[in-house]
C-alpha positions, 0 to 999 in steps of 0.5 A: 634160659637159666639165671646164674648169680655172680658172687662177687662181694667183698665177704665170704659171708657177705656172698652166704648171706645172699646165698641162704636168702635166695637159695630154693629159687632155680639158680646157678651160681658163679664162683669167680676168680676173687672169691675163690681165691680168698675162700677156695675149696672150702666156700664151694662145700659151703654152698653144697651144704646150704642147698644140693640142688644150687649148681655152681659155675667156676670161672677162673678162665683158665688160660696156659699150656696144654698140658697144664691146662688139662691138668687145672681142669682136671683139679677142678672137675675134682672140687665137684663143681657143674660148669667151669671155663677156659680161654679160646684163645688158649688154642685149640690144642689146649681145649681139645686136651681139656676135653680128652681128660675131662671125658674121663670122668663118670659125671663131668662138669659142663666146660665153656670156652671164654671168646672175647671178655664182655669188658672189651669194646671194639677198639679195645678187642682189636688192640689185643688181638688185632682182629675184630670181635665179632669175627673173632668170637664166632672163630673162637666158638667154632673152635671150642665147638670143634673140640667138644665144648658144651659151649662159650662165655661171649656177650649177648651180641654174638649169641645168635650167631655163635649159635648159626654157625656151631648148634642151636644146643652149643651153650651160649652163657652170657655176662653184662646182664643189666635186667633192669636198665641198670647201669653198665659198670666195667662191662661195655657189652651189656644187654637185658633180658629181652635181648638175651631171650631175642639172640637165645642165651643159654645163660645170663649172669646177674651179679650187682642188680642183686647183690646191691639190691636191699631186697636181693630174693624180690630181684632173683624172683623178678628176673626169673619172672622174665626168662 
């Protein structure tokens, strides 16, 4: 299991300064729609610059036409980043387009399909999509498996199962991690370590147990103790 850091701070500098504190621990870091919005390409090569060996998630959960999204994802794979995501519920079209283009490339990133957003409770899945979640997820994750993903963005909860019904090496990256029985937040389905290891998660994301932390390297190193 690999940690991923959420940089969501108000600053680029802010999310720099817990970057240079935490950067020769095993990590992967996510670079989300808001501060890639605010700092773009240039945060990203600052990040390369601090430390070589920090891989980097970009989740902008692409979502559009087939077509546009293969060439999005296309503009990404260009930034050098090792991991970026979509949404399943693009279609299968969609992703499969991703994925014609993406194997291309000599040294492709890693791309995940986003199943149902950890800020969905059931009753707010089902007002969206008219379905249930779990289900959903599940169908979500075979699709994007069928279309040669490397895996999905889901919560701990569909892990396992998502798993059972596409393959044990299908990447399972999982937000709402509270490790230590902080409080949810805006996520809804969240989970600790213990229960991310139980339905084996790939992937947890960490962002404010960290970055709200006085001590953000102890907490990184805590964590990391656990997987």
């Amino acid at each position: 299991m690999k940690l991923c850091v959420a940089l969501d701070l108000d600053r680029k500098e802010e999310n720099l300064k817990i970057i240079h504190k935490i950067k020769d621990c095993d990590l992967w870091l996510k670079v989300g729609l808001r501060s890639y919005i605010r700092d773009g390409q240039d945060f990203l090569d600052e990040i390369k610059q601090i430390s070589p060996n920090l891989k980097i998630f970009l989740d902008l959960k692409l979502y559009d036409i087939p077509n546009t999204t293969a060439d999005a994802a296309m503009e990404i794979a260009n930034l050098g980043v090792d991991m970026f995501n979509i949404h399943a519920s693009a279609g299968k079209e969609a992703m499969s387009e991703v994925m014609k283009r993406i194997k291309t490339l000599s040294n492709p990133p890693k791309v995940l399909a986003v199943t149902a957003l950890t800020s969905f409770d059931e009753a707010g899945f089902r007002d969206v999509y008219n379905n249930d979640l779990n289900q959903t997820a599940i169908k979500f994750a075979k699709d994007a498996y069928l279309c040669g993903l490397d895996g999905v963005v889901s919560s701990v909860y569909e892990s396992k199962a998502i798993k059972a019904n596409t393959s044990g090496d299908f990447i399972t990256l999982t937000p709402g991690i509270r490790p230590f029985s902080e409080e949810s937040g805006d996520q809804k389905r969240v989970a600790d370590i213990a229960m991310a290891k139980e339905n084996l998660v790939d992937f947890i994301v960490v962002g404010r147990p960290i970055y709200k932390s006085d001590d953000p390297l102890g907490v990184v190193q805590r964590i990391l103790e656990k997987l």
